[in-house]
C-alpha positions as CSV (number, residue, x, y, z in Angstrom):
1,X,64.3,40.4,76.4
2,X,60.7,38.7,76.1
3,X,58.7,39.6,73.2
4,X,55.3,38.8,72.2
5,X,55.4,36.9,69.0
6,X,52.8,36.2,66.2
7,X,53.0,32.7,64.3
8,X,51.7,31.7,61.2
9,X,52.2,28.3,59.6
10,X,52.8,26.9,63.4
11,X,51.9,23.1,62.7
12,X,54.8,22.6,60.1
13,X,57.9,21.1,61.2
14,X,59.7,24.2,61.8
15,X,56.7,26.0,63.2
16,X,56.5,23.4,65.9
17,X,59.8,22.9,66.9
18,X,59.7,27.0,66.6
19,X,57.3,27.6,69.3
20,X,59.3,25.0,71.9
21,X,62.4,27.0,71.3
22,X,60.9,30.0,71.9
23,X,58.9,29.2,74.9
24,X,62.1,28.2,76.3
25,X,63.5,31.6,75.5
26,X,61.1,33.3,77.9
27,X,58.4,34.7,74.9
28,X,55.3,34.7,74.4
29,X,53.1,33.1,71.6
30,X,50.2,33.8,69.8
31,X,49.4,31.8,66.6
32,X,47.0,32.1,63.9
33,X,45.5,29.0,62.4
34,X,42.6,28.0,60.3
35,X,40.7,26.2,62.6
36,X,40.2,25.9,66.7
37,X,42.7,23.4,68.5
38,X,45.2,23.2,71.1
39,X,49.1,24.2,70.9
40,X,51.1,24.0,73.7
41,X,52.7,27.4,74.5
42,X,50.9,29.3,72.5
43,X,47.5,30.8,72.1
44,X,45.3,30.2,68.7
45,X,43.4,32.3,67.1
46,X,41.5,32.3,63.4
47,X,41.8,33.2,60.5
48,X,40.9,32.8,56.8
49,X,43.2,33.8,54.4
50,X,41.2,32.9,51.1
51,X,38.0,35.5,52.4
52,X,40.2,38.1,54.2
53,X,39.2,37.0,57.6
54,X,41.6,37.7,60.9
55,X,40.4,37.6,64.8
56,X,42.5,41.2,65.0
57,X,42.6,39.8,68.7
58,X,45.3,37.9,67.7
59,X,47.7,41.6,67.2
60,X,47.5,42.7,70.4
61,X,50.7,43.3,72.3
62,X,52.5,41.8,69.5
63,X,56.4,42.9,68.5
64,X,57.4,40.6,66.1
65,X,55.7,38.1,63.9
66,X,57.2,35.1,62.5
67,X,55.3,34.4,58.9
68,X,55.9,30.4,58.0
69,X,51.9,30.0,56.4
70,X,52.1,28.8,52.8
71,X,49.9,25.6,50.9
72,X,52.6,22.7,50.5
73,X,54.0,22.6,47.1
74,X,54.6,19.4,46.3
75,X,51.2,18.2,47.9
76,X,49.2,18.0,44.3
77,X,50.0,18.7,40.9
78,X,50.7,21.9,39.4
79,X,47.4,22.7,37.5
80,X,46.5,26.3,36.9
81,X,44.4,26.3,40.0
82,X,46.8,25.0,42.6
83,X,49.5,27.3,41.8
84,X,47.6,30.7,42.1
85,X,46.3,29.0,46.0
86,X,50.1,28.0,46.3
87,X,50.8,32.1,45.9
88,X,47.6,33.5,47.4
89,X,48.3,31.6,50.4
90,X,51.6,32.9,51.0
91,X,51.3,36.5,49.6
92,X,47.5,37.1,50.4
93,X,48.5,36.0,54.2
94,X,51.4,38.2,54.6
95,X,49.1,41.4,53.0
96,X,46.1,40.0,55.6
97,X,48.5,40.2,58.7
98,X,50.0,43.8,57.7
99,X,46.7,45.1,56.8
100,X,45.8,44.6,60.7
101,X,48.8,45.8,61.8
102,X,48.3,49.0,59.8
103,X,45.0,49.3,60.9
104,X,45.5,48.7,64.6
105,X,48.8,51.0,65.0
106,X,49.9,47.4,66.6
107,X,53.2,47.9,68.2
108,X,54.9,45.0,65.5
109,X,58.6,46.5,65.4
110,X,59.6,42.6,63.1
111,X,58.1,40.6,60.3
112,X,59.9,37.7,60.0
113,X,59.1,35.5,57.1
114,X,60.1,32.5,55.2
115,X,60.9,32.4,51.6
116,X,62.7,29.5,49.2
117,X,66.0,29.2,47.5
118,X,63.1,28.5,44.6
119,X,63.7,32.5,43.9
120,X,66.8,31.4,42.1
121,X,65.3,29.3,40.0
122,X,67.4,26.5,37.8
123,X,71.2,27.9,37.9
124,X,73.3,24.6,37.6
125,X,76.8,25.6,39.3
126,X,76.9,29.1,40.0
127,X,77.3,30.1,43.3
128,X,74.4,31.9,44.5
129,X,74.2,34.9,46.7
130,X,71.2,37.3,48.2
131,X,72.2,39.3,45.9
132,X,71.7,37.3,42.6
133,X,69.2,37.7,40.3
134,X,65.6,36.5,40.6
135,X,65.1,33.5,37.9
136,X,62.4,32.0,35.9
137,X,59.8,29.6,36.4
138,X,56.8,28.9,38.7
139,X,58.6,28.4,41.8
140,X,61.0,31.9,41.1
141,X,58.0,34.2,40.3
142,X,56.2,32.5,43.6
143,X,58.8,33.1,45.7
144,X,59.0,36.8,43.9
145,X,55.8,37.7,44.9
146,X,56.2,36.0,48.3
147,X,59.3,38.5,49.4
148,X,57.5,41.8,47.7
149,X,54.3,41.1,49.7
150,X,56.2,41.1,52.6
151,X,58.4,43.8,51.6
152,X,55.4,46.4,51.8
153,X,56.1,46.0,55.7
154,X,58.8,48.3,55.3
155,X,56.7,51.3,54.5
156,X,55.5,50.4,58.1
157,X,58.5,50.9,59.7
158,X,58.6,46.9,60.3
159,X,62.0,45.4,60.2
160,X,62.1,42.6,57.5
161,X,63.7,39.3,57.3
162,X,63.2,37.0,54.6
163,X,64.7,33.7,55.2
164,X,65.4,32.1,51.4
165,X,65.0,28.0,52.8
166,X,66.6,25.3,51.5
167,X,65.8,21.6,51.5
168,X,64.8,21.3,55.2
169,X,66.0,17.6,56.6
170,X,64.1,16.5,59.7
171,X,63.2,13.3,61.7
172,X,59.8,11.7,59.7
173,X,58.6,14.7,58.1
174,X,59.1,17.0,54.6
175,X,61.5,16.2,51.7
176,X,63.5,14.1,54.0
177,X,60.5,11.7,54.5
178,X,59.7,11.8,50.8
179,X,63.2,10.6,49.8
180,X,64.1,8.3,52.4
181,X,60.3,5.9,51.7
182,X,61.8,4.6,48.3
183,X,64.9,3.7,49.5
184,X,64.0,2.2,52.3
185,X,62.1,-0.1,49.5
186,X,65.4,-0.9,47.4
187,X,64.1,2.0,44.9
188,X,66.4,4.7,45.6
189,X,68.4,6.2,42.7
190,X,69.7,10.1,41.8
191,X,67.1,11.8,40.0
192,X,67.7,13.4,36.8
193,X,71.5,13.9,36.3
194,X,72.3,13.5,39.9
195,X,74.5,16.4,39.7
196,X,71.7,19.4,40.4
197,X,72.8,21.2,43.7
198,X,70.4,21.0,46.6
199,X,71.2,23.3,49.4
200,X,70.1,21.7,52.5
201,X,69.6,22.4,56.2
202,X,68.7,20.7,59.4
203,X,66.0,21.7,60.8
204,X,67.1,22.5,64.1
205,X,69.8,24.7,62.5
206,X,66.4,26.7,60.7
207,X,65.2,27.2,64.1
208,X,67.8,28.5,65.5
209,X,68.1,31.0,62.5
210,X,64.3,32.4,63.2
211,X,65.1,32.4,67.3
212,X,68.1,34.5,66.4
213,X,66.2,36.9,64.2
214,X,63.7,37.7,66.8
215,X,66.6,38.5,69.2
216,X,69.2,40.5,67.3
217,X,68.3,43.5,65.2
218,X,71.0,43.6,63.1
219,X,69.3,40.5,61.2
220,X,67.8,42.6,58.4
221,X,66.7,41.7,54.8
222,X,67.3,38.6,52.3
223,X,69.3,35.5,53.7
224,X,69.8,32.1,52.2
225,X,69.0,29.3,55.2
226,X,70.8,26.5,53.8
227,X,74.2,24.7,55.6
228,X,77.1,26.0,54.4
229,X,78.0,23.1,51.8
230,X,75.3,22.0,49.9
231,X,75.4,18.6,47.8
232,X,74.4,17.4,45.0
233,X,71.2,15.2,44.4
234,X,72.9,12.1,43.7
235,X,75.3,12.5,47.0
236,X,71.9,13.6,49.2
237,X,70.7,10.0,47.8
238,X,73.7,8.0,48.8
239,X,73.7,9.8,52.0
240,X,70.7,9.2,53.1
241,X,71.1,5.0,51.8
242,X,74.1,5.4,53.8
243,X,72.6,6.1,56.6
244,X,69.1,3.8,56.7
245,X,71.6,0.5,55.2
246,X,70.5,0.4,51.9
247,X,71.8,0.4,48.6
248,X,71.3,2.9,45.5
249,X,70.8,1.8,42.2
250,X,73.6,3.0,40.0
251,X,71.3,3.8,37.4
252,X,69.0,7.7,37.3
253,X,65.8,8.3,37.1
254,X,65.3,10.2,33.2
255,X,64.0,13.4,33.5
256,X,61.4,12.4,31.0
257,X,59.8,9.6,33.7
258,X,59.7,12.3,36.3
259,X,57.9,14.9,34.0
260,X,55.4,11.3,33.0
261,X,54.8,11.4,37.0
262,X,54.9,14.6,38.8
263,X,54.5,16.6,35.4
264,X,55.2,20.5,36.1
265,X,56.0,20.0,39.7
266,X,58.8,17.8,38.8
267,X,61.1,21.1,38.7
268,X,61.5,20.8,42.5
269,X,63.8,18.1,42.3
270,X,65.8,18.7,38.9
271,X,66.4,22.4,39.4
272,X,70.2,23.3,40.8
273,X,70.7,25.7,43.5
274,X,73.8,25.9,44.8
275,X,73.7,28.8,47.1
276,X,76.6,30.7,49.2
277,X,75.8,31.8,53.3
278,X,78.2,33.7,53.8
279,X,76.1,36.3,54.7
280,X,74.9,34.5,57.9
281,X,78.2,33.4,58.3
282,X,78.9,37.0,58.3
283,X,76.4,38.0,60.5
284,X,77.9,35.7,63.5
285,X,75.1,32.5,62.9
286,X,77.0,29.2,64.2
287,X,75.5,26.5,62.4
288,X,75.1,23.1,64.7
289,X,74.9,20.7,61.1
290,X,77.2,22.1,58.7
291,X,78.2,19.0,57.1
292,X,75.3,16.5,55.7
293,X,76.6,13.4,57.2
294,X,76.5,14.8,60.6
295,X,72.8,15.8,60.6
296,X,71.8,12.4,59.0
297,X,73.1,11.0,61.6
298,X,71.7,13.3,64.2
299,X,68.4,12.6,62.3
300,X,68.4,8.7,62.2
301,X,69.7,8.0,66.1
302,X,66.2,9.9,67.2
């Protein structure tokens, strides 16, 4: 059935393979961006998140909006300043859009929003379902506040999926890009201990999760969107050395360098998340990468 979809956050690397997928689905797109420009399959319309600002244009006719919008975390350090825009722009977004749906009577029967196994926080080897507890530290109380804000959408009668993303691996682009740069320069080595779980996911697997959510109603509430086996850092390294013919140093990279150089933000990549989805699993999702070797090398022939 064609819906009429709302997108924020549609220049990412999910966002843009999103749109594709679902233009080939038969829907129909409307995204919301900060400035003018052209998307193909889709139609763009403003808004400013930081003064409250939305063309309300951009509501009409829509069923089911797909919430990606959110400052990159690991694009500048952590100082008091960045974090609160890193939370503002994902919780003072999702508040802007159901405001306008509230205020419209739009006919929105989905929110559909991204979230971060960062809700976790640091829980070296226990397995990790939607139904754990929410941890501790910057990234847990973001992603918190994140998942309430959207929550409120309930009390609208809106349907709510939070999708709790994992380490998304794509062709020149995100973590993937970050990680592969060093050791394509003879640099690459685990980080920390190596042995802090990172649950990862192709991203035409997280695609296919989001297409699904706007097509099935039974997708409802909190799921992790990682593969079904995550790895360890110090595997993800080898892997990914394996794959661009380069070697790994057999030494690590001390915690205590990686605070010297990333300082608070160095959390991202020593915190262990070893999550379970079984719940997708459960819910009939066929993942096309479910093993990390097979979506390198899906990754690296493109």
């Amino acid at each position: 059935m064609k819906k009429h979809i709302l997108i924020t956050g549609a220049t990412g690397m999910v966002g843009k393979k999103l749109i594709q997928t679902l233009h080939e689905k038969g829907h129909e797109i409307n995204v919301l961006s900060r400035k003018k420009g052209n998307i193909k399959h889709a139609k763009i319309y403003l808004w400013d998140v930081y003064n409250d600002k939305i063309d309300p244009e951009c509501i009409e006719g829509i069923d089911t909006v797909i919430h990606l919008a959110g400052e990159n975390i690991a694009e500048q350090k952590w100082t008091k300043e960045r974090k609160q825009r890193i939370i503002d722009s994902r919780v003072k977004s999702a508040q802007l859009i159901q405001k306008l749906i509230k205020d419209t009577n739009a006919p929105v029967k989905a929110f559909i929003s991204a979230s971060a196994v960062g809700y976790y926080g640091d829980c070296g080897d226990e397995i990790l379902t939607e139904t754990s507890s929410n941890g501790y530290g910057f990234l847990a109380e973001c992603c918190k506040l994140w998942e309430e804000s959207v929550d409120k959408g309930k009390s609208l009668g809106l349907r709510i999926v939070k999708f709790r993303i994992g380490v998304v691996l794509g062709s020149g682009e995100g973590a993937l890009a970050a990680l592969d740069k060093p050791i394509r320069y003879f640099a690459g080595a685990p980080l920390g201990s190596g042995r802090q779980w990172i649950p990862w996911v192709h991203v035409d697997d997280i695609v296919s999760m989001f297409a699904a959510a706007v097509d099935d109603p039974r997708i409802n509430g909190a799921y992790n969107a990682c593969a079904p086996f995550p790895v360890t850092n110090e595997t993800l390294t080898k892997a990914v050395a394996k794959a661009v013919h380069r070697p790994v140093w057999p030494v690590h990279v001390p915690e205590k360098i990686l605070e010297m150089i990333l300082g608070k933000m160095s959390i991202i990549v020593l915190t262990s998340t070893n999550t379970s989805t079984q719940k997708l699993l459960d819910e009939g999702f066929i993942f096309k990468y479910t093993h990390l070797e097979d979506a390198l090398t899906d990754i690296y022939k493109k």
